[in-house]
Each structure stands twice: as C-alpha cells, then as structure tokens.
LUMSEVEX-821271 format. One record per residue (C-alpha): residue number from 1; residue in three letters; x negated, y negated, z. Coordinates in pm, whole numbers, always signed. Example, Ala and Ser with C-alpha at 12.3 -4.5 7.8 and 13.67 -1.06 7.14 Angstrom:
<atoms>
{num = 1	residu = ALA	x = -1230	y = +450	z = +780}
{num = 2	residu = SER	x = -1367	y = +106	z = +714}
</atoms>
This chain:
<atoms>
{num = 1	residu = UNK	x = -8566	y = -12035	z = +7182}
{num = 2	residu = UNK	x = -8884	y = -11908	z = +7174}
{num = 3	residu = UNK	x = -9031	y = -11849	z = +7476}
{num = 4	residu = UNK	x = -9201	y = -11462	z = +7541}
{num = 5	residu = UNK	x = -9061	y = -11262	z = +7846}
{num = 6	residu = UNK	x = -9278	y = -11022	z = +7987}
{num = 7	residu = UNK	x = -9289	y = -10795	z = +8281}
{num = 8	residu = UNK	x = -9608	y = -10750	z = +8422}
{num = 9	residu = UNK	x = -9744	y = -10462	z = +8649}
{num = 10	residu = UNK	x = -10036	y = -10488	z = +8897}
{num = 11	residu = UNK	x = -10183	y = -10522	z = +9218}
{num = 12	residu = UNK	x = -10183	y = -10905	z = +9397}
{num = 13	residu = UNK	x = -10510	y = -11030	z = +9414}
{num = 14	residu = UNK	x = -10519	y = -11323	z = +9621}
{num = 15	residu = UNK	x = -10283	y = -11477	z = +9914}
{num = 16	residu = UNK	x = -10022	y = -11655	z = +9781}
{num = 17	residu = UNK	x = -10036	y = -12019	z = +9859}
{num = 18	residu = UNK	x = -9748	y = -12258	z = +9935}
{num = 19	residu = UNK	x = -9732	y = -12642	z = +9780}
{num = 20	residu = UNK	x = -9436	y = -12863	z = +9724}
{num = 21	residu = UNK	x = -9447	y = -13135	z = +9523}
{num = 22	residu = UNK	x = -9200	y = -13381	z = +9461}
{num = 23	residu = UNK	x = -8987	y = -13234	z = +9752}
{num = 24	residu = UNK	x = -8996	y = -12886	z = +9523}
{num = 25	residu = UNK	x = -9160	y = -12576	z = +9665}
{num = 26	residu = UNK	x = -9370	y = -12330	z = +9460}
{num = 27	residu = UNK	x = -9623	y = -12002	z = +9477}
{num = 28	residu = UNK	x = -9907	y = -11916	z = +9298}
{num = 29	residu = UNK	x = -10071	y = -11575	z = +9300}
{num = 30	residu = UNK	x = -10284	y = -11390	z = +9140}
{num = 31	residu = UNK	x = -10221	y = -11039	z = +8980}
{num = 32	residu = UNK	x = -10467	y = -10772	z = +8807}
{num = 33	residu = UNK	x = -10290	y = -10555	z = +8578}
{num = 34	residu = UNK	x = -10506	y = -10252	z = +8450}
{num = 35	residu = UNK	x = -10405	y = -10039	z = +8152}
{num = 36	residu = UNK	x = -10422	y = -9650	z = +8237}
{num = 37	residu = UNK	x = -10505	y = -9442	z = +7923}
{num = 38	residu = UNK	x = -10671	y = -9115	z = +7823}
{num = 39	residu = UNK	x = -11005	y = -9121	z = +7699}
{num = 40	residu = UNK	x = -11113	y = -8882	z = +7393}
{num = 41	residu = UNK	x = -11160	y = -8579	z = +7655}
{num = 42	residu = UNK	x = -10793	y = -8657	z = +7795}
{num = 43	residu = UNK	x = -10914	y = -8742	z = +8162}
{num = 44	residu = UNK	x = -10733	y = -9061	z = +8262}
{num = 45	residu = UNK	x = -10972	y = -9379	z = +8230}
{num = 46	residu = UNK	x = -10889	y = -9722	z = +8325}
{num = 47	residu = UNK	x = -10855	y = -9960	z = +8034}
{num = 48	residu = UNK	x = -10970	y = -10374	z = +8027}
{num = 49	residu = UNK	x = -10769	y = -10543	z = +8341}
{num = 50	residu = UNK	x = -10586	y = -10866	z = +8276}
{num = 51	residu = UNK	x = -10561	y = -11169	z = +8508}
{num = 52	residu = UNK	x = -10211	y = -11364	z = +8558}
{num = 53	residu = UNK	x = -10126	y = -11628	z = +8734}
{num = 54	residu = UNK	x = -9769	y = -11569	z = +8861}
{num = 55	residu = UNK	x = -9591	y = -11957	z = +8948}
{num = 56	residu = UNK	x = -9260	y = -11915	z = +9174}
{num = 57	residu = UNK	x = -9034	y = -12175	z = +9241}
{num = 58	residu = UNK	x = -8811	y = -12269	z = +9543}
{num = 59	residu = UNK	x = -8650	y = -12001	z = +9757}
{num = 60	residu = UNK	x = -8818	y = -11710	z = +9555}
{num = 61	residu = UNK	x = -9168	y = -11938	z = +9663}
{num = 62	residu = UNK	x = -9063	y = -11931	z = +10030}
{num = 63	residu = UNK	x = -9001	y = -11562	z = +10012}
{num = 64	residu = UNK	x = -9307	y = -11446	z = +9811}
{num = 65	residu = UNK	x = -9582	y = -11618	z = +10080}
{num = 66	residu = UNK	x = -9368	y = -11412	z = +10332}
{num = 67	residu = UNK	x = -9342	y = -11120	z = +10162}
{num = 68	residu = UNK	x = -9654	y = -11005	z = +9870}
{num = 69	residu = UNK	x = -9983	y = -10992	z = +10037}
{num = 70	residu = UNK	x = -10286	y = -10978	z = +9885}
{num = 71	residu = UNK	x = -10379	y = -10563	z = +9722}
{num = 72	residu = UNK	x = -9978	y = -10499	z = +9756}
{num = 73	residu = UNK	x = -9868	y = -10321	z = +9409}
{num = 74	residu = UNK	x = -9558	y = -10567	z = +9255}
{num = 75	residu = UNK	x = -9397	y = -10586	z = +8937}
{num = 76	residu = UNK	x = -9309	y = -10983	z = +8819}
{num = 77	residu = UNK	x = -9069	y = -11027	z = +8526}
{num = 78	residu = UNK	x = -9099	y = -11421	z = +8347}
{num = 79	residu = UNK	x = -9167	y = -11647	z = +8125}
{num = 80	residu = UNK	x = -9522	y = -11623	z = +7995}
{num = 81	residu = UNK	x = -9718	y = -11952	z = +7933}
{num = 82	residu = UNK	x = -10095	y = -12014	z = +7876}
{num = 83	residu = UNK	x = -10292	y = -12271	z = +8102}
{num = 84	residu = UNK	x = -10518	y = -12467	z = +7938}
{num = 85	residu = UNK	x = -10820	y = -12706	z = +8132}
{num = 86	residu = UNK	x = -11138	y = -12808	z = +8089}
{num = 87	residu = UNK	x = -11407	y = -12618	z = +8292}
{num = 88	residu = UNK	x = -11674	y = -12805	z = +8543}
{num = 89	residu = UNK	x = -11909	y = -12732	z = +8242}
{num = 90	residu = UNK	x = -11703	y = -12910	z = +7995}
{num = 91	residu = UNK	x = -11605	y = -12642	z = +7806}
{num = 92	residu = UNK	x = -11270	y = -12509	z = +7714}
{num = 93	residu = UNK	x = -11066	y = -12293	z = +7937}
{num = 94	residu = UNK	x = -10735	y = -12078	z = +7943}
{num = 95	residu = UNK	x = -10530	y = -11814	z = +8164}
{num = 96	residu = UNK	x = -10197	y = -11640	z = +8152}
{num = 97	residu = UNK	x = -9920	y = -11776	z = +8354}
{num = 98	residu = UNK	x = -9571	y = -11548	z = +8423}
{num = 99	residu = UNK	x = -9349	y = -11813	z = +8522}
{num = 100	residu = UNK	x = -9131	y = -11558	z = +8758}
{num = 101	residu = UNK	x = -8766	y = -11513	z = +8718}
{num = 102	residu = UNK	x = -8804	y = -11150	z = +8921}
{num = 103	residu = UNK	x = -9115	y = -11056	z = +9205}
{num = 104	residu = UNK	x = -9078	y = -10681	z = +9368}
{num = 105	residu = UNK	x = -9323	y = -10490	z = +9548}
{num = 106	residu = UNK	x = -9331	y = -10199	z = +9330}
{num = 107	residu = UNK	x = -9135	y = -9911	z = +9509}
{num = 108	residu = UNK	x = -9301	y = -9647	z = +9321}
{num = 109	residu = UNK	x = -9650	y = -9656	z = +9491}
{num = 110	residu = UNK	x = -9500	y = -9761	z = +9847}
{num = 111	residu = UNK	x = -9230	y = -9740	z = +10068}
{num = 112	residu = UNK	x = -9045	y = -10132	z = +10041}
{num = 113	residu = UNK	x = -8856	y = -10237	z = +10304}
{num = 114	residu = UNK	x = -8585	y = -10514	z = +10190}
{num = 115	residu = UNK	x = -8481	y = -10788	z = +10456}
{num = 116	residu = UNK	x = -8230	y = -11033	z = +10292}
{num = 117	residu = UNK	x = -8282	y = -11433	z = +10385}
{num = 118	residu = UNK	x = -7983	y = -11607	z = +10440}
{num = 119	residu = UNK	x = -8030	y = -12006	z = +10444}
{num = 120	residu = UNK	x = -7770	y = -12261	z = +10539}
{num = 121	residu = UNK	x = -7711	y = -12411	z = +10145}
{num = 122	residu = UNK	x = -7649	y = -12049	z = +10035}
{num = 123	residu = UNK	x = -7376	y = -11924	z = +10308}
{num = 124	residu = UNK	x = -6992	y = -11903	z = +10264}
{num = 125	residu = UNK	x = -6827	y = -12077	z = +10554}
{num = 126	residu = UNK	x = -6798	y = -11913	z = +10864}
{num = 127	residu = UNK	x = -7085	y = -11704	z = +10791}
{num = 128	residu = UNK	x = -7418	y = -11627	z = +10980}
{num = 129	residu = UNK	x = -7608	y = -11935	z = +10883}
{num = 130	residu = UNK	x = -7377	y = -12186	z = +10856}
{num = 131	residu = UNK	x = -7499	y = -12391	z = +11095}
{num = 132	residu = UNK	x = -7803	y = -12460	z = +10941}
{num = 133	residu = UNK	x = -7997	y = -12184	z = +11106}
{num = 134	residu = UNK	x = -8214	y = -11945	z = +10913}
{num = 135	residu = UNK	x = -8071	y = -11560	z = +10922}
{num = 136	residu = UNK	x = -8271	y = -11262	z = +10839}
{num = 137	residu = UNK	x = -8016	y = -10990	z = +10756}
{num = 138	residu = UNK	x = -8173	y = -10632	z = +10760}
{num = 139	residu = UNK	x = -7998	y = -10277	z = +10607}
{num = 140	residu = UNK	x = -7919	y = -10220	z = +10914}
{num = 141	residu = UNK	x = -7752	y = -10491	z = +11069}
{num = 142	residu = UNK	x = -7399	y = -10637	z = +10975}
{num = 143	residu = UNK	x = -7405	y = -10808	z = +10610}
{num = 144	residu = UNK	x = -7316	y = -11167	z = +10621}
{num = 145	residu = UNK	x = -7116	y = -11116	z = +10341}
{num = 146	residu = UNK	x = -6887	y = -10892	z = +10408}
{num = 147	residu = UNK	x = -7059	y = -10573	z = +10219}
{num = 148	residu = UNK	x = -7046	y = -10250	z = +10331}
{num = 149	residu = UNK	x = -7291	y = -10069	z = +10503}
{num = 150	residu = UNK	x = -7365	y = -9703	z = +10548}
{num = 151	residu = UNK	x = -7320	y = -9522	z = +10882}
{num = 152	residu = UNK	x = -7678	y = -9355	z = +10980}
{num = 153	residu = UNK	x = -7441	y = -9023	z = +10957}
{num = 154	residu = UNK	x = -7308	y = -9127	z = +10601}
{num = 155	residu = UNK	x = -6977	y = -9195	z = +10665}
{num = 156	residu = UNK	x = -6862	y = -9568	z = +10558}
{num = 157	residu = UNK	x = -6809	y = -9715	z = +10159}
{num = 158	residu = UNK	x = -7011	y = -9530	z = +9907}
{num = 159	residu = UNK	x = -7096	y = -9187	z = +10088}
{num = 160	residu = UNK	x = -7150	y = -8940	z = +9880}
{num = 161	residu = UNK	x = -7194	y = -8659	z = +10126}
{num = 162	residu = UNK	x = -7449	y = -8453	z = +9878}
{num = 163	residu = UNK	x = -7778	y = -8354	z = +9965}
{num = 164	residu = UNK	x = -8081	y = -8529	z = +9905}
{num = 165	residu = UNK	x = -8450	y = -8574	z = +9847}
{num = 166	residu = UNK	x = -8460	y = -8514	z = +10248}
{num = 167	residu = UNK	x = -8258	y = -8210	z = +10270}
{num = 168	residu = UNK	x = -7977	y = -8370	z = +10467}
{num = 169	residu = UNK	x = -7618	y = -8394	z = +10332}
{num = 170	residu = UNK	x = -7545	y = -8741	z = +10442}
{num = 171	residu = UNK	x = -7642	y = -8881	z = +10101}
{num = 172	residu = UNK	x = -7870	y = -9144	z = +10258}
{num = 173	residu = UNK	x = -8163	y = -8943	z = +10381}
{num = 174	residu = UNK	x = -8349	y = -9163	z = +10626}
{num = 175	residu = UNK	x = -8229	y = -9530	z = +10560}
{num = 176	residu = UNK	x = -7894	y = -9698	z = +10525}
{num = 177	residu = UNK	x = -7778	y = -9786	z = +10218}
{num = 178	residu = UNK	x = -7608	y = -10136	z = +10169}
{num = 179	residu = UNK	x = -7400	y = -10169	z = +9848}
{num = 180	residu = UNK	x = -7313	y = -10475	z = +9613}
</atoms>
C-alpha cells in the first residue's frame, strides 16, 4: 500500500458544502494550515500557510456541514491525494486533498461541545432511533446505548472523586463525562 496519511492542523476556511452523487453524500472544505516557528531573534513568526481540500464521505459529510463552520480551528486525519485540472487559462493546476478518515474541532483552542447522531441504520433494536427517526444524544441525556453516564455530583461508573482543573472533587468539573 502506498498511500500517505497525514494529519493536518488549521483553521476552516470556507463553508462546507453538501453534494451527493450517485445516491452518495460528501463534504468539501477548505483548511489553512500555518507553520508557527521562531525567527533568528526567537520571537514566534508565522511560516508559508498551506491550502487543503478536506473530501468527507457519508455520515461523517452529514455531520461536518452541521458541525465545522467556516474560521473554527479542526484537526483532519486522511488520506492525502493531489488534484490535478486544467485552469480557465489552460495551464496546469494542482491542490492537496486529505481524504478524511477523522474531522475534530480542535479542543485545544476552544471549548467543543460533542452531541452524538444516532440514525435509524446504525441503532440496536429497541433503541432511540429505531423507528427511523433521527436522535441527537447529548452528555447529558440518557445514552442510547446503554453507556454510563456521570451524575453532575460524580457519583455513577467511572468517578474518580479527585479534584480537578476546577477545584471541585467530583472528578468531572463542570460537564458530565460519558464513558466507552
């Protein structure tokens, strides 16, 4: 095999748009990723930017034009490819294209808040979204699968009842935590 993985970091520079073809959904976006070095007088400078295309395909398509807006900071892990076309002008053109296995807002320059989409060809029967209906499962509401969830006062699976970042001792500062 040899395709290249790569995991790019950046900031989204476009809306993502939606198409389906052949009865197949898929996103394209745009991200700038900037290189952060220190010049000869060891001040932080910014370094060249590069352009990718980012290409997502089915359910991670659905959830990127609901989730990544345009300036949000993400991280995409994929397969990178090069586009080649012709230009308007004639002449020969190329880009970068991460074809995504993994898109994240990146949690290190923002709070993230994580919803989990349940749809009816992914559900175990007899749960939420069975029926056909589309479920949008929060940390704080009951998992669909069965997962345990942490009590706002850190009791439940998982507790560790240390202090945190926050200064509490619930071992879940201000969210709930749902485990895997």
């Amino acid at each position: 095999m040899n395709d290249v993985m790569v995991t790019v970091s950046g900031n989204v520079g476009n809306t993502p748009a939606l198409h389906i073809s052949k009865g197949t959904e898929w996103t394209t976006f745009r991200v700038a990723s900037t290189r952060r070095r220190r010049n000869e007088n060891g001040d932080w400078a910014d370094g060249p930017t590069l352009w990718f295309t980012v290409k997502a395909w089915r359910a991670a398509a659905l959830n990127v034009v609901d989730s990544v807006h345009m300036g949000d900071p993400v991280v995409v892990s994929g397969r990178l490819e090069v586009d080649e076309w012709t230009g308007p002008e004639g002449e020969s053109r190329m880009g970068l294209v991460v074809n995504a296995s993994a898109i994240g807002v990146d949690a290190t320059r923002g709070r993230v808040a994580f919803t989990r989409v349940v749809r009816h060809d992914t559900v175990p029967d007899g749960a939420p979204g069975g029926s056909g209906e589309l479920v949008a499962v929060s940390a704080g509401d009951a998992d669909p699968f069965g997962l345990d969830v942490l009590e706002p006062d850190g009791s439940g699976a998982g507790a560790q009842g240390d202090e945190d970042d926050a200064g509490d001792h619930t071992g879940v500062g201000q969210r709930e935590l749902v485990t895997a």
